[in-house]
C-alpha distance (Angstrom), angle and dihedral (degrees) to the residues before:
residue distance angle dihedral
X1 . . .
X2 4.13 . .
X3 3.94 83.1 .
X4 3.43 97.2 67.4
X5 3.85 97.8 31.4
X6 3.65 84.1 56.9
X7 3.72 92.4 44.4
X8 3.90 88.4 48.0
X9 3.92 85.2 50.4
X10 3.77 98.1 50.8
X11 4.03 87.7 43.4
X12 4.14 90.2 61.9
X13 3.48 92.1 39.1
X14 3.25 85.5 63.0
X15 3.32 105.4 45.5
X16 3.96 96.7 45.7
X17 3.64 84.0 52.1
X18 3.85 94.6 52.8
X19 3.75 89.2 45.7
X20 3.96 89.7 59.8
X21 3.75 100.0 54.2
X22 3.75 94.0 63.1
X23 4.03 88.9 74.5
X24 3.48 121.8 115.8
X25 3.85 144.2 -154.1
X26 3.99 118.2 -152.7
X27 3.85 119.8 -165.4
X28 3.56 120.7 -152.2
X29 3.68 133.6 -151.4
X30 3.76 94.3 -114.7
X31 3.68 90.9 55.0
X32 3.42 109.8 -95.9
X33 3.97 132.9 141.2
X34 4.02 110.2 -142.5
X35 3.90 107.9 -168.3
X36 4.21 102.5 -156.0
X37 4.31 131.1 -173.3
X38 3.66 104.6 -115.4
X39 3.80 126.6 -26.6
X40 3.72 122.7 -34.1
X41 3.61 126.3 -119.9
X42 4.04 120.5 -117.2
X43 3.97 114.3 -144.6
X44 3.23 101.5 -153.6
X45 3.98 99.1 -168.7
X46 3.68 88.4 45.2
X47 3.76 105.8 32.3
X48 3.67 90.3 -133.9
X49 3.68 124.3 142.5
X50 4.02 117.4 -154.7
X51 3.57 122.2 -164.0
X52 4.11 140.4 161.3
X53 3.81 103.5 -118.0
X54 4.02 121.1 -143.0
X55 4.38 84.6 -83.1
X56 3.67 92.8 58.3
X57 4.34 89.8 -107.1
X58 3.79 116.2 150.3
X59 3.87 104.5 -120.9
X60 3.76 139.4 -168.0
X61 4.02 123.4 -163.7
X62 3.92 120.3 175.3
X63 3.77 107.3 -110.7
X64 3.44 92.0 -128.7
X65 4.10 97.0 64.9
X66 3.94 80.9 59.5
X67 3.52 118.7 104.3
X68 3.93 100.7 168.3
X69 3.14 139.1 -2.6
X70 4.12 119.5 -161.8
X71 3.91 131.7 178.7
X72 3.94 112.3 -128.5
């Protein structure tokens, strides 16, 4: 029984941990930091990048005003 509790444990651990590293930090010309959930999505007819910001908010950023974009 404490086997597979543990196993259970270690198995969500896991998974909440993977589910963190997918964040992302983008870096924009004018300075600013923008902190996104998960990996945002290039348009590449528009140039638009969408991404979930920290609040859960649906944003859109020309790609242009992007300077860098890093994974943390």
């Amino acid at each position: 029984m404490k086997k597979s509790i543990m196993i259970c444990s270690a198995i969500l651990l896991a998974g909440f941990l993977s589910g963190c590293a997918s964040d992302y930090v983008m870096a924009t010309k004018d300075g600013r930091m923008i902190l996104t959930k998960g990996k945002p999505e290039v348009d590449k007819t528009t140039g638009m990048i969408s991404y979930t910001d920290e609040q859960g908010n649906e944003m859109q950023i020309n790609g242009n005003d992007v300077s860098q974009m890093i994974q943390r």
